[in-house]
matplotlib code that plots the C-alpha trace (Angstrom):
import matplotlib.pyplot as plt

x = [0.0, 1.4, 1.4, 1.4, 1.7, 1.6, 4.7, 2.3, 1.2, 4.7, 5.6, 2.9, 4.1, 7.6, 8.2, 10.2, 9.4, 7.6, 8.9, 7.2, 3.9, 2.8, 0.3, 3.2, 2.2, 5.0, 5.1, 8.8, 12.4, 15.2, 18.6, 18.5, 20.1, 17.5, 14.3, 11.3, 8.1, 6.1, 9.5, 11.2, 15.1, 17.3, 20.8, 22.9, 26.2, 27.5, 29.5, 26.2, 24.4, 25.0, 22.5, 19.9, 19.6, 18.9, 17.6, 13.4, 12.5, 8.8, 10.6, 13.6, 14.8, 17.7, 19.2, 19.0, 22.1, 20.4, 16.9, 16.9, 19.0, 16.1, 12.8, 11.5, 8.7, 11.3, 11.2, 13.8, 15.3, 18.0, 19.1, 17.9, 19.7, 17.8, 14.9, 15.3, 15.3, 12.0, 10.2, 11.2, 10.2, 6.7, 6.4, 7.6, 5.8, 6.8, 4.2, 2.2, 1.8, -1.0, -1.9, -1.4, 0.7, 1.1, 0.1, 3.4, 5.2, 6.3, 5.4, 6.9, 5.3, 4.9, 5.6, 4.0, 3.0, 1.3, -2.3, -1.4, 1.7, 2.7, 4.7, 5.4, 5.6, 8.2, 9.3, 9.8, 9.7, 11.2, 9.4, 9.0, 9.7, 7.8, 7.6, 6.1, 2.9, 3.1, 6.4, 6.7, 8.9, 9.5, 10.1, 11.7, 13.5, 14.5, 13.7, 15.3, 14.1, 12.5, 14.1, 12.3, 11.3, 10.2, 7.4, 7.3, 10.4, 10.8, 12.8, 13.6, 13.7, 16.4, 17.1, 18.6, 18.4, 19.2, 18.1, 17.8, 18.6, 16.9, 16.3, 14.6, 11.4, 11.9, 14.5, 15.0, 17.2, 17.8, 18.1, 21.6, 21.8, 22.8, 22.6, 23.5, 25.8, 28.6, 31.8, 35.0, 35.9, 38.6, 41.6, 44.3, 44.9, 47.6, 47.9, 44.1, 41.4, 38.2, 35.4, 34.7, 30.9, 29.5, 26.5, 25.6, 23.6, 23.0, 21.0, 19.8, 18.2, 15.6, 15.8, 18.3, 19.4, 21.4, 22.6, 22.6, 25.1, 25.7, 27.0, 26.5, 27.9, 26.8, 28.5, 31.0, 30.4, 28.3, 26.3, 27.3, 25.0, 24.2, 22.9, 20.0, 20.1, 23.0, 23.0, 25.3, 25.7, 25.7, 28.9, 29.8, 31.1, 31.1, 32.6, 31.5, 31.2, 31.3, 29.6, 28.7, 27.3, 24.0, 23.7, 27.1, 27.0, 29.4, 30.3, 30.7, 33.0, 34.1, 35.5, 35.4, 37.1, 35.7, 35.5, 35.9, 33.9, 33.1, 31.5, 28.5, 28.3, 31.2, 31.4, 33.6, 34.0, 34.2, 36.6, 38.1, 39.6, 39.4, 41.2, 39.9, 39.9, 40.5, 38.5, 36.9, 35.9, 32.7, 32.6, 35.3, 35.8, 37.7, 39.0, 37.8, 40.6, 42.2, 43.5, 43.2, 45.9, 45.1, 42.5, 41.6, 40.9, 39.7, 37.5, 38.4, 39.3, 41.9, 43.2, 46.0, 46.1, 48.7, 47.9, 48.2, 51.0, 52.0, 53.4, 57.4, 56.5, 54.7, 58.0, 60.5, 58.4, 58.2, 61.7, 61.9, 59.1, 61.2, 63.7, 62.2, 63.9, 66.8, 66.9, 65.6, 68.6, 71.4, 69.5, 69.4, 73.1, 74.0, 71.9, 74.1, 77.2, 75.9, 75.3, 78.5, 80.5, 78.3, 79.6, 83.4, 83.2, 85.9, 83.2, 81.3, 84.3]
y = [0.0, 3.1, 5.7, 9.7, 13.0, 16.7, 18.5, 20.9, 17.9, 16.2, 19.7, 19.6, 16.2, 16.8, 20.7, 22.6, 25.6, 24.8, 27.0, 26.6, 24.3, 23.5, 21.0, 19.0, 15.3, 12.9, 9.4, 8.4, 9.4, 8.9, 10.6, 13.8, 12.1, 9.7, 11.2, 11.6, 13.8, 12.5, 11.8, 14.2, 13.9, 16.0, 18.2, 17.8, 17.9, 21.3, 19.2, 18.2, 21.5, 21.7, 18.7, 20.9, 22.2, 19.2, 17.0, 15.8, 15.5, 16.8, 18.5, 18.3, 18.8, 21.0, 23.8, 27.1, 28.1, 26.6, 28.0, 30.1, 27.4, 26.1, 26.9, 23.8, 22.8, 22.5, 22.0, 24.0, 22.2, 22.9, 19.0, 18.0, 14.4, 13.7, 14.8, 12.8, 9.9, 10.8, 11.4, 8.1, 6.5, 8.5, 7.3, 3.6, 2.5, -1.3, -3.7, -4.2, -7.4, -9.1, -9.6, -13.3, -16.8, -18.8, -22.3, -23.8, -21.3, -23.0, -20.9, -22.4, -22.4, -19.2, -17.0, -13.8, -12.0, -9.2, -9.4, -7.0, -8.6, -11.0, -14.7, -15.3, -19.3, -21.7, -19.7, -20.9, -18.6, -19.9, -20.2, -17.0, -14.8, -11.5, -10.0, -6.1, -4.8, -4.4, -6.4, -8.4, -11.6, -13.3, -16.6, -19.7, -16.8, -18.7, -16.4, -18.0, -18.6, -15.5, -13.1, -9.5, -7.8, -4.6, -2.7, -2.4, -4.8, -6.2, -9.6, -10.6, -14.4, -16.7, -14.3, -16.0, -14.4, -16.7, -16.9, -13.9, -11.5, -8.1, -5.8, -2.5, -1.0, -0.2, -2.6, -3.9, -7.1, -8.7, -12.3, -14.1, -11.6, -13.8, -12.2, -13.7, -16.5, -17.1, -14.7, -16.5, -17.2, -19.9, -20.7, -22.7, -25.6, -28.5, -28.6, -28.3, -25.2, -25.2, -23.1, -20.2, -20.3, -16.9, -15.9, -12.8, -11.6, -9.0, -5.8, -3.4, -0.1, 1.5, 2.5, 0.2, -1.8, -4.9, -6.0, -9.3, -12.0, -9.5, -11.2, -10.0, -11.7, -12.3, -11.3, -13.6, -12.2, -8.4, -7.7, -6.5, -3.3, -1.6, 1.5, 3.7, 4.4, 2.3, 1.5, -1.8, -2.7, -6.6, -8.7, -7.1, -9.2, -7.7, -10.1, -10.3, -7.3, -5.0, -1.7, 0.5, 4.1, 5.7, 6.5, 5.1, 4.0, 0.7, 0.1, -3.6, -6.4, -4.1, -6.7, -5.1, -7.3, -7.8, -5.8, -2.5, 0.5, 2.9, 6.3, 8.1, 9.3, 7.6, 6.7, 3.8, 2.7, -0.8, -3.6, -1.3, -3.8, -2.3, -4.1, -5.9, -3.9, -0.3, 2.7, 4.9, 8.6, 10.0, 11.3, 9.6, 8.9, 6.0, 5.7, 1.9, -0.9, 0.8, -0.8, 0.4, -1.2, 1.5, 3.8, 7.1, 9.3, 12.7, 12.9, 13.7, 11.8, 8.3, 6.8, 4.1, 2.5, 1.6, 3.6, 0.7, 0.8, -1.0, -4.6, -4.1, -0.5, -2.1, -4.9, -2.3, 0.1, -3.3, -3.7, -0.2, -0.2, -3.0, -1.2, 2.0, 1.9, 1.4, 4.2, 6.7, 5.8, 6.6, 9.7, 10.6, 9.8, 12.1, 15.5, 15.0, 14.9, 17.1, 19.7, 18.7, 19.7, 23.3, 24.0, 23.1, 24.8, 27.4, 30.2, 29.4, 28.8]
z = [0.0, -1.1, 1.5, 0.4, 2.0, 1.1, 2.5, 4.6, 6.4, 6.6, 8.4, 10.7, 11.6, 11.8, 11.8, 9.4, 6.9, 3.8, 1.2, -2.3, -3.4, 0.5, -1.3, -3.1, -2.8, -1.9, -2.1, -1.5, -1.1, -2.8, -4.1, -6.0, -9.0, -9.4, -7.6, -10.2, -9.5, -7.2, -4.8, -2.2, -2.1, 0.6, 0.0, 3.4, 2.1, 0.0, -2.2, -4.2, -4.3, -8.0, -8.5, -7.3, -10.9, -12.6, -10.3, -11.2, -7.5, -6.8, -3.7, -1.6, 2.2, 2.6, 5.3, 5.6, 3.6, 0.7, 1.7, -2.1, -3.9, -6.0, -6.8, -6.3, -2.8, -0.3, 3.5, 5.3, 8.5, 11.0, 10.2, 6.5, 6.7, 10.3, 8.7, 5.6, 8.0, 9.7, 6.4, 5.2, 8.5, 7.9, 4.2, 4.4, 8.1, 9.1, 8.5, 11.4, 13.4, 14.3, 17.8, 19.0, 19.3, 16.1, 16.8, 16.5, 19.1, 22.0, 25.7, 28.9, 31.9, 33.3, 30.2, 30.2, 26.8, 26.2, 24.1, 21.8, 21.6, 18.1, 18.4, 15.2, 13.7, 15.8, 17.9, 21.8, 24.6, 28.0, 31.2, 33.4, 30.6, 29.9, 26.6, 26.3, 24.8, 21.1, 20.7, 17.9, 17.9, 14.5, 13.3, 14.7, 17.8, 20.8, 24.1, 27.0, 30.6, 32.6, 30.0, 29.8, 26.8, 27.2, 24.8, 20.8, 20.4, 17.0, 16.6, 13.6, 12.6, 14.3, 16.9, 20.1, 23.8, 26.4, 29.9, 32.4, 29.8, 30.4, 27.1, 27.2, 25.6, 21.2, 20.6, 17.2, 16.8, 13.4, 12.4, 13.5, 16.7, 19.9, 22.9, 26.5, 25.4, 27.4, 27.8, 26.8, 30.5, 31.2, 33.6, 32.8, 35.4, 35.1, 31.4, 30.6, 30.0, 32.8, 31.6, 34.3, 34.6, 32.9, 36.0, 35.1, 32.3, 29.4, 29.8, 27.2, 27.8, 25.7, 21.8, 21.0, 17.4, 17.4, 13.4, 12.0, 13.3, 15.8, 19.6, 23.2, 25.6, 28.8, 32.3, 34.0, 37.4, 36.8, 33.7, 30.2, 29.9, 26.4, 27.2, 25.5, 22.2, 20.9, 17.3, 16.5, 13.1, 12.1, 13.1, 15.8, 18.9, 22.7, 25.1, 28.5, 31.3, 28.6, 29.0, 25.9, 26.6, 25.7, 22.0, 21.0, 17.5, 16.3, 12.7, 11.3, 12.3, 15.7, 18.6, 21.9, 24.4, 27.9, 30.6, 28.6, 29.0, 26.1, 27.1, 25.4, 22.2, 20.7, 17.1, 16.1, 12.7, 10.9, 12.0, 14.2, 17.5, 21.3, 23.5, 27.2, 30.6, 28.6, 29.4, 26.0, 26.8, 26.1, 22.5, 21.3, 17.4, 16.2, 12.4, 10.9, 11.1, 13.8, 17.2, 20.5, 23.0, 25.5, 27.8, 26.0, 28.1, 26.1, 23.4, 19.7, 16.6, 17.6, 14.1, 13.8, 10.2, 8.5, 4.4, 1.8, -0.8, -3.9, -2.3, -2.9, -1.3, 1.9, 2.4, 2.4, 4.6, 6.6, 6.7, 8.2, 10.6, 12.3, 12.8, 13.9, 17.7, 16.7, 14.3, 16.9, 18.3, 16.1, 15.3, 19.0, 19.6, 16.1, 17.1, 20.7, 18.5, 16.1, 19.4, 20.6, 17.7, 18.1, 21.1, 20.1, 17.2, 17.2, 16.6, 20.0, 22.6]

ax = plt.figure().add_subplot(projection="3d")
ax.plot(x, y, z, "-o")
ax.set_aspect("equal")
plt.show()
């Protein structure tokens, strides 16, 4: 079912100045390359202001720099990418559930589920667990023993939470995500591994998206906490007693070892690797495929890759990089020669 709005009423929904045709009909967004009529397409970045004069969208979101850039409807926002996002949240709803428990779910004894709330074919939910009003949990998900789910989840199919897991109210969790299996906890002992039981659990506050494939793991002794408003992308694996702070957002393929902290607001991009035990600031950025061995302690921009090169290039720079120490070294002991000589110079005695 198509769904349409005129930008007058898309600004009563979501504010913003209408500047142009207020009763400009929009059905969907899309780029300003490609956009035709009866789409609305958004500039946010300066860079692409020139396609403003050929673009065939039926309107466009933009700031107000670019308020008299084009005569086309327009919305004028403080944000135009943010509000891109709402407007194609508005214009593209989810589908919406239907109340009640497939046949072939399986609900332990106990269980607790809303009535407006949707079990979906095969799946099994554990005894003593509680799942919100409105959530919706899809296809063949396992929910372990007294888990909570809080209101207006959405689980995708094949989504795994083990037992005691607490998750918050809005979460969305896509198919592969595991959540609450055990921490990689062992002790060595006479020549041989023993597992360290994992007895705490995961917790996951309010507004929160967990990707495909993506792992939490659970506590060994306290809990691993996401906080509000975290946004993990798929393939992502958080060890155990991890804590990740509100509205943090994690790029692909990021490990985070256990027991390390990362403040609010942080950004950290794909297949970037944070050590275990390390403290992150609040508002921290860290540059994809890039290591952190330590605690960073201020926020701002942390980088540490290595720039490709042509292969002969990268051996010799190799080569070098080994040797780094001991260079800083001979180029130590020649400035104190170099100084030394100064000083003896028959000009300076």
């Amino acid at each position: 079912m198509t769904v349409s709005y005129r930008l007058s009423e898309i600004a009563a929904q979501l504010g913003g100045r209408v500047l142009g045709h207020a009763e400009a009909c929009i059905s969907q967004v899309a780029t300003l390359e490609t956009a035709q009529s009866a789409q609305i397409s958004f500039l946010a970045n300066s860079k692409y202001r020139a396609q403003l004069a050929s673009t065939r969208a039926g309107a466009v979101i933009l700031g107000e720099a670019d308020a008299d850039a084009t005569a086309l409807p327009r919305i004028v926002s403080d944000n135009p990418y943010a509000y891109f996002a709402k407007v194609s949240a508005l214009l593209n709803p989810l589908p919406e559930a239907k109340p009640g428990i497939h046949p072939s779910a399986v609900i332990g004894a106990g269980a607790k589920i809303d009535a407006s709330a949707s079990i979906a074919a095969l799946a099994v939910i554990g005894a003593g667990a509680t799942i919100g009003a409105s959530s919706v949990i899809g296809e063949g998900c396992y929910i372990g023993e007294n888990v909570i789910i809080g209101s207006h989840a959405r689980l995708y199919p094949r989504v795994v939470i083990y037992h005691d897991c607490v998750l918050g109210n809005n979460l969305i969790a896509h198919s592969g995500a595991v959540i609450g299996a055990d921490g990689f906890g062992i002790a060595m002992d006479e020549g041989h591994w023993v597992k360290i039981p994992q007895i705490g659990c995961v917790v996951i506050g309010n507004d929160v998206e967990i990707g495909a494939n993506t792992t939490i793991d659970r506590g060994a002794l306290d809990d691993t906490v996401i906080e509000d408003g975290v946004k993990l992308d798929n393939q992502i694996q958080i060890a155990h007693n991890v804590r990740i702070g509100a509205h943090t957002a994690i790029a692909g393929c990021v490990g985070i070892a256990g027991s390390t902290t990362i403040g609010r607001y942080c950004l950290i991009g794909g297949s970037a690797g944070i050590l275990g035990h390390l403290e992150i600031a609040d508002h921290v950025e860290i540059a994809a495929f890039t290591l952190i061995g330590k605690s960073i302690r201020k926020a701002g921009s942390y980088a540490a890759i290595f720039p490709f090169s042509k292969s002969e290039e990268w051996r010799k720079n190799t080569v070098h990089l080994r040797h780094l120490d001991e260079l800083v070294q001979r180029i130590k002991k020649l400035e104190q020669e170099l100084e030394l000589l100064k000083r003896t110079a028959p000009g300076n005695r």
